[in-house]
C-alpha positions in Angstrom: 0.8 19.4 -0.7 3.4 19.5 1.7 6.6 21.3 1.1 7.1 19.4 -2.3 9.7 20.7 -4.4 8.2 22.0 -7.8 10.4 19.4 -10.1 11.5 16.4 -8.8 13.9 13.6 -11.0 12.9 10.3 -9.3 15.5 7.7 -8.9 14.0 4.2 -7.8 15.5 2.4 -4.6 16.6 -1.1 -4.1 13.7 -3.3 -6.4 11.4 -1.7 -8.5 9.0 0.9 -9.7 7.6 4.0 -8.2 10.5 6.2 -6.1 9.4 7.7 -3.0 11.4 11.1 -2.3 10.7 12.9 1.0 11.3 16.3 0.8 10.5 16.8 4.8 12.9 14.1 5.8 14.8 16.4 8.2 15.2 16.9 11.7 12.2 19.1 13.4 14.8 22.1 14.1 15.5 21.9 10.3 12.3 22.9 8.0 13.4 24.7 5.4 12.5 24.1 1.8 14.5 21.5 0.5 16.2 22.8 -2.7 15.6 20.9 -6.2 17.3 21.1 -9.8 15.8 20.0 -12.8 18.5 16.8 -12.6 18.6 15.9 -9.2 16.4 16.6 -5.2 19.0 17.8 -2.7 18.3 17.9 0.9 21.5 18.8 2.9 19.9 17.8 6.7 21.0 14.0 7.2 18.8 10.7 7.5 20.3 7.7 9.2 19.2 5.3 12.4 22.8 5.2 13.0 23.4 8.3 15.6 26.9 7.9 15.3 26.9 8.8 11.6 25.1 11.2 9.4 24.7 11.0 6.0 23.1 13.3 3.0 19.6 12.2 2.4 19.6 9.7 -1.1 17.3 10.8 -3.4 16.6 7.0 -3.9 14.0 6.8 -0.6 11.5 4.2 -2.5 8.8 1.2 -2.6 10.6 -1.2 0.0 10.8 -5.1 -1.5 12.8 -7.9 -0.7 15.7 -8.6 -3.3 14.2 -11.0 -5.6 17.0 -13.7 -6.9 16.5 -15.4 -10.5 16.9 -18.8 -8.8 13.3 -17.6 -6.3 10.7 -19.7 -7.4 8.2 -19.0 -4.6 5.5 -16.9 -5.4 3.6 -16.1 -2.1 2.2 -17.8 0.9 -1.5 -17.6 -0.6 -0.1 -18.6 -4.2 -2.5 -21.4 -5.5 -1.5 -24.0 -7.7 -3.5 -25.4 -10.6 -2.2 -29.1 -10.2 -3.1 -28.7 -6.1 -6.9 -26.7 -6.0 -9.7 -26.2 -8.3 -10.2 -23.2 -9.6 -12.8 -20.4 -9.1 -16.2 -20.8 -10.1 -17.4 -17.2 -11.1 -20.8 -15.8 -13.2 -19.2 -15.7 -16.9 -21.2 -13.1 -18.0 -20.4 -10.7 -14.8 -16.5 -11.3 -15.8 -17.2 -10.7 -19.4 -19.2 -7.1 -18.6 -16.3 -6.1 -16.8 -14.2 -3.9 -19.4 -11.7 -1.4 -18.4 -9.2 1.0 -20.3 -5.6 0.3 -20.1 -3.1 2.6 -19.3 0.5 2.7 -19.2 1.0 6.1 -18.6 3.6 7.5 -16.5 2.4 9.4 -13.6 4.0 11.6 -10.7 2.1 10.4 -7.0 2.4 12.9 -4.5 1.5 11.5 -1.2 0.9 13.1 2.1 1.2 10.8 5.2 -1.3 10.1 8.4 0.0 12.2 10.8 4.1 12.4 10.6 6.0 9.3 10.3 9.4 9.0 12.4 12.3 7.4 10.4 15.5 7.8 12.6 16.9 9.0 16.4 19.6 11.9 16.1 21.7 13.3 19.3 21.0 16.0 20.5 23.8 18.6 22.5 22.2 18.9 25.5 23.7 20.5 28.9 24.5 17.4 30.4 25.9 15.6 27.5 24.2 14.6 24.0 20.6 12.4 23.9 18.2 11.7 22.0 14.9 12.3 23.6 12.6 10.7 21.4 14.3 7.7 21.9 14.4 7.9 25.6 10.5 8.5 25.4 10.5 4.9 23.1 9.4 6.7 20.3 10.2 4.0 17.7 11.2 4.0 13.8 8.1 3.4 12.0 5.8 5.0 14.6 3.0 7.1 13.1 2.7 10.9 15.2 -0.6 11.6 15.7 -1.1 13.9 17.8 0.8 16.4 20.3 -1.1 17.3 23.6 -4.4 16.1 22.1 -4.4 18.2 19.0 -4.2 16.5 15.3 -0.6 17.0 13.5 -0.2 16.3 10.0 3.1 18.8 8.9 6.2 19.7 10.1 5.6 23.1 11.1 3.1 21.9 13.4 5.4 19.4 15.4 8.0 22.6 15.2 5.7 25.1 16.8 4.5 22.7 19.7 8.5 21.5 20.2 9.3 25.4 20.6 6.6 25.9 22.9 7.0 23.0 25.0 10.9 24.4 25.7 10.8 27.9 26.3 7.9 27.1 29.1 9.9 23.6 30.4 7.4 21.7 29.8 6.8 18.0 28.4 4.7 17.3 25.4 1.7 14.2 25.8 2.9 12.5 22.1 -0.1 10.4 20.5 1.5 7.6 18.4 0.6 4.9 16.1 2.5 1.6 16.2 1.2 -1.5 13.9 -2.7 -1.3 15.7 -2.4 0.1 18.6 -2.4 4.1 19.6 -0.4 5.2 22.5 0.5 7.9 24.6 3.8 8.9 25.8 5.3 11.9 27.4 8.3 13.8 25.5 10.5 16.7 27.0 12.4 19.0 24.4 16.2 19.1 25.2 17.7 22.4 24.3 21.0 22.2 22.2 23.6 24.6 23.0 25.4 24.0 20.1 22.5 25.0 17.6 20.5 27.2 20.1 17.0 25.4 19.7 15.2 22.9 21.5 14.8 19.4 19.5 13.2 16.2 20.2 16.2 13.9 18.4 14.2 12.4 15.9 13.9 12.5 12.1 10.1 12.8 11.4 8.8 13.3 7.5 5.1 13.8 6.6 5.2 14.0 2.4 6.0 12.0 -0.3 6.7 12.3 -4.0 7.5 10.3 -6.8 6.8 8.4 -10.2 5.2 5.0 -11.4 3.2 3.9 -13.9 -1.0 4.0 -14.5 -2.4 0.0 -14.9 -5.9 0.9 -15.9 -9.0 3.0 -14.8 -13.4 2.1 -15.5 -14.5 5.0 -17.7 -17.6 5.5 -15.8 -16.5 5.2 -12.3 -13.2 6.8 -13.3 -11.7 4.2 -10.5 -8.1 3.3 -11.4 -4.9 1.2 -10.4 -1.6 1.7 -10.7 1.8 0.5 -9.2 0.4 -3.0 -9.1 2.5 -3.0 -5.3 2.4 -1.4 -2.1 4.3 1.8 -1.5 6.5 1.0 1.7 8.9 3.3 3.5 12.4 2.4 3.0 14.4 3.1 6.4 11.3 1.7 8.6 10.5 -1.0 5.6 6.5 -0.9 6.4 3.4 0.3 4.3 2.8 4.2 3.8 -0.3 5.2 6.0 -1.5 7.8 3.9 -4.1 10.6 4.5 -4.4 11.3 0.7 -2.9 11.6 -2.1 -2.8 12.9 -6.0 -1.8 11.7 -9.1 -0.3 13.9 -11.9 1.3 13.7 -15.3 5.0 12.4 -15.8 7.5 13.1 -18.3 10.8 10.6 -19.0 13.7 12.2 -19.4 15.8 9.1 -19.6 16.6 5.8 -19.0 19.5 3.9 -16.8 19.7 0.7 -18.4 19.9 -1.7 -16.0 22.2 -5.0 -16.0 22.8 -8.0 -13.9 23.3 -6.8 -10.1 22.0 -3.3 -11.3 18.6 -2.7 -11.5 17.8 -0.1 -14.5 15.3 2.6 -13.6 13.7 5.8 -15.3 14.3 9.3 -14.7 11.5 11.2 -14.7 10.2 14.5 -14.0 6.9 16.3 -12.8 5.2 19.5 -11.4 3.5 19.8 -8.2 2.1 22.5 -10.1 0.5 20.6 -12.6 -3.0 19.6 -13.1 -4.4 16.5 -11.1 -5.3 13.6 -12.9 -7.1 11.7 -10.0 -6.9 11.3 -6.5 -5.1 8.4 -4.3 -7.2 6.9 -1.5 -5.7 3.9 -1.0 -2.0 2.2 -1.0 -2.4 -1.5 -0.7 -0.2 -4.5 -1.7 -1.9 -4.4 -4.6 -1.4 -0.6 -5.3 -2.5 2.5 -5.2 -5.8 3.6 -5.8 -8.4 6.0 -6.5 -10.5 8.0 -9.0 -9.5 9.7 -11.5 -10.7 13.2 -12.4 -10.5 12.8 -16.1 -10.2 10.4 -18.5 -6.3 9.9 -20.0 -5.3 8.9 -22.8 -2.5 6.3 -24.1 -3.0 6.7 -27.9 -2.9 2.4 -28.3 -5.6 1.2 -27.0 -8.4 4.5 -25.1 -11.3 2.3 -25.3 -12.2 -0.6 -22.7 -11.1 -4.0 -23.0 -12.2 -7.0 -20.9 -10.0 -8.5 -17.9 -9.0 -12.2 -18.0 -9.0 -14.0 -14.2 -5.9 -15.9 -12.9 -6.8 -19.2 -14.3 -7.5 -18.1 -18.0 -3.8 -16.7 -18.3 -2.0 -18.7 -20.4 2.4 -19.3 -21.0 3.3 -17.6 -24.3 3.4 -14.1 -26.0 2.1 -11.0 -24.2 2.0 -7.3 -24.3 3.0 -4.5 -22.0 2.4 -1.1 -22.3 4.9 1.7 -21.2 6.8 5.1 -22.0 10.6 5.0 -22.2 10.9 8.3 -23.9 8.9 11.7 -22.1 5.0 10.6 -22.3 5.0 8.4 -25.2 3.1 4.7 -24.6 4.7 2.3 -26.3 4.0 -1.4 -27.0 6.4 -3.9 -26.5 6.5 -7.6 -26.7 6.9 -10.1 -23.6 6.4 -13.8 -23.1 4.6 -14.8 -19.9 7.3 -17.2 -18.6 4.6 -19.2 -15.8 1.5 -18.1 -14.1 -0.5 -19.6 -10.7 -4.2 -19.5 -10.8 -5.1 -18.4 -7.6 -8.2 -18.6 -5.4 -7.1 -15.8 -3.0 -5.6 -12.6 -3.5 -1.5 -12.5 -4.1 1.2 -10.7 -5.5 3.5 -12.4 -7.7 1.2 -13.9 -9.6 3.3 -14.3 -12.8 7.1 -14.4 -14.3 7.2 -12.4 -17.4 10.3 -11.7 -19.2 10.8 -9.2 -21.9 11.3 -10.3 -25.5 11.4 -7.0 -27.3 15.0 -6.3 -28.9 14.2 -2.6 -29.5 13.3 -2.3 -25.7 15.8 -4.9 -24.3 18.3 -2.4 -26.6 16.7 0.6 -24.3 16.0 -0.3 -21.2 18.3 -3.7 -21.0 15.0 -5.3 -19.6 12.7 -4.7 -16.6 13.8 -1.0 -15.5 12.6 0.6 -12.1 9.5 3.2 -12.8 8.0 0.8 -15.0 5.6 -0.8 -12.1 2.6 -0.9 -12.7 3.0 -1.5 -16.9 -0.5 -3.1 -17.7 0.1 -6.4 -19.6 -2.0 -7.5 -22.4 -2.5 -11.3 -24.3 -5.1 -12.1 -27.0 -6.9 -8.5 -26.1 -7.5 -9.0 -22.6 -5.5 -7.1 -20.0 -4.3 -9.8 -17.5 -2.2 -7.9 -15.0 0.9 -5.3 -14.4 4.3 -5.3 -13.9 5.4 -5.4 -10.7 9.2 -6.8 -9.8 12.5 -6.9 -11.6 15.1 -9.7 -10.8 18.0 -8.3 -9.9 20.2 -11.0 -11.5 18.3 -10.9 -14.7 17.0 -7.9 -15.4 14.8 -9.1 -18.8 12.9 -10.8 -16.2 10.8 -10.3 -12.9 7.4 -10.7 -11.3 3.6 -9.5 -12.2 0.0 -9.4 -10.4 -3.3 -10.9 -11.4 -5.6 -8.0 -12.6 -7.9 -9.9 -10.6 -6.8 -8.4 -7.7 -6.1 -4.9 -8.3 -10.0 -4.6 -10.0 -11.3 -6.3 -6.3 -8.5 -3.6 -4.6 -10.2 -0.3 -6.9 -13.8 -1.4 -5.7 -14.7 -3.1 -8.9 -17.2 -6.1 -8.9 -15.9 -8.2 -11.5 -17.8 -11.6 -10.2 -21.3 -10.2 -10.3 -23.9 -11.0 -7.2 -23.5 -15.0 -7.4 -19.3 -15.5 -6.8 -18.5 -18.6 -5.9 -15.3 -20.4 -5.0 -14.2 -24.0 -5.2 
């Protein structure tokens, strides 16, 4: 991985579940090794799109959502209704051979970008006053480095090496970029700063990711899994992770902040780099993350397969979700599914769940941050994972179809003869 600090405590950002901390988040003249305590990820070198004012980087750089009120009653733009369309018309017995293991696990997902992902301009002390070349050379936030005089760059110390060379021989760098679909090319010229004594390119650039969320389910014999139940998003440029790969390991709680009305709650949690990989992660969607596992885990409540219920057969009423609140203990813990929307076509929010366990509303004070991706359970099925909190009412928040996140992991759960109404 790269440059990932061996312990990391991950503390979620602004709505829910897994944490994202960059620990090379820092300008390109700046590469050491950021430091890390067993309580909290420091990183001195500052991260803002405001070049008038620098700020320490927050440990809390996370899964990007909108703020979800209690009063939102829109679920998504795809959302189907049962009083407004007919529901899917699927092979029963394909549906019913379909059994997966649930997990509820916590996890530590270390990611490592496509290519290096710029996140902010900074001045630069030039001789003739202070720029920022990167943003004279329209190099955006949220553009996706690719390359650097037509070679491949995936890590810092590559973009350092060609920045230093470009300088000392006065030259311009051709800059291969990424923005949304289209790849571009742009010439950059390194401005040296007198006040530092190094040539920089004035932007911050970050090409790793760490942090913690929670394991949905995974097919014993494929050993494809879910988790998250949500896309991981960056939070200064707000859009989707590209990533080149990724792994999954095992996470310990250390602690919990309860959360309150306003206040989102979240985990604390802690893993090794160092430790051995559970799976891999090929895929971050808005349903997920995703990929194969490399061993089967455990939970210690339910380790062998149950079967998956679709959108339309989840019903208003008790339900289950499974979770650890205390180092890697799963624990089960009662919920009441508040509404659900069958849906013909893949989309998030697919159900409001709100938590009805005293001895976990007494913990956790509801829906906490790190617990996306909880699998929830009703009459032995699993029907989908946590996914949102409401900030205004924490007991409550949002959840996704397992539908979706079995079609998202490459699992046929209609059979050959899928049919839609």
């Amino acid at each position: 991985m790269k440059n990932i600090s061996n312990l990391i405590r991950c503390s979620i950002g602004v709505l829910l579940t897994l944490t994202i901390m960059y620990t090379s988040n820092t300008p390109i003249s700046h590469l050491e090794e950021a430091k890390a305590a067993p309580s909290q990820h420091l990183v001195e070198n500052p991260i803002t799109r405001d070049i008038n004012k620098e700020q320490p980087l927050s440990s809390k750089l996370a899964i990007y959502s909108d703020t979800i009120n209690v009063t939102d009653t829109d679920f998504s733009e795809n959302a189907v209704f049962a009083n407004s369309v007919p529901t899917k018309q699927v092979n029963r017995k394909a549906i019913e051979d379909v059994k997966v293991i649930p997990g509820g696990q916590s996890i530590g997902v270390q990611l490592e970008t496509m290519g290096v992902l710029v996140v902010g301009h900074h001045l630069v002390n030039g001789k003739e006053g202070t720029i920022s070349p990167g943003e004279k050379a329209d190099i955006q936030v949220g553009d996706i480095i690719l390359k650097i005089n037509g070679k491949p760059v995936n890590e810092m110390e590559e973009v350092k090496k060609h920045v230093l060379e470009a300088g000392q021989e006065e030259k311009s760098l051709n800059i291969t970029i990424k923005r949304g679909n289209e790849t571009m090319e742009t010439p950059l010229h390194p401005e040296y700063d007198t006040k530092d004594d190094e040539y920089k390119i004035g932007l911050y650039i970050r090409d790793s990711a760490a942090g913690i969320g929670t394991l949905t389910f995974y097919e014993p014999k494929s050993k494809k899994y879910g988790a998250l139940g949500h896309v991981i998003s960056d939070m200064d440029t707000k859009k989707p992770i590209e990533i080149q790969n990724g792994t999954i390991v095992r996470s310990s709680v250390t602690s919990i902040e309860k959360g309150n009305s306003g206040i989102p709650g979240e985990k604390q949690a802690r893993f090794s780099t160092d430790k051995k990989q559970i799976g891999t992660i090929t895929k971050n969607s808005p349903f997920g993350i995703f990929g194969e596992l490399k061993e089967d885990v455990e939970n210690g409540k339910y380790d062998k397969p149950l079967p998956v219920a679709l959108s339309h057969e989840v019903k208003e009423g008790p339900a289950k979700i499974l979770t650890v609140v205390d180092d890697e203990k799963v624990e089960e813990f009662a919920v009441e599914i508040i509404s659900s929307v069958p849906q013909k076509f893949p989309a998030t929010k697919g159900m409001v769940i709100q938590i009805t366990d005293e001895r976990l509303l007494e913990k956790t004070g509801g829906i906490v941050q790190g617990m996306s991706g909880s699998p929830i359970l009703q009459d032995g099925k699993i029907i989908g994972a946590v996914t949102h909190v409401f900030v205004n009412d924490p007991t409550s928040g949002y959840g996704v179809h397992i539908e979706w996140m079995l079609q998202e992991a490459g699992i046929n759960i209609y059979g050959e003869n899928k049919q839609a109404s």
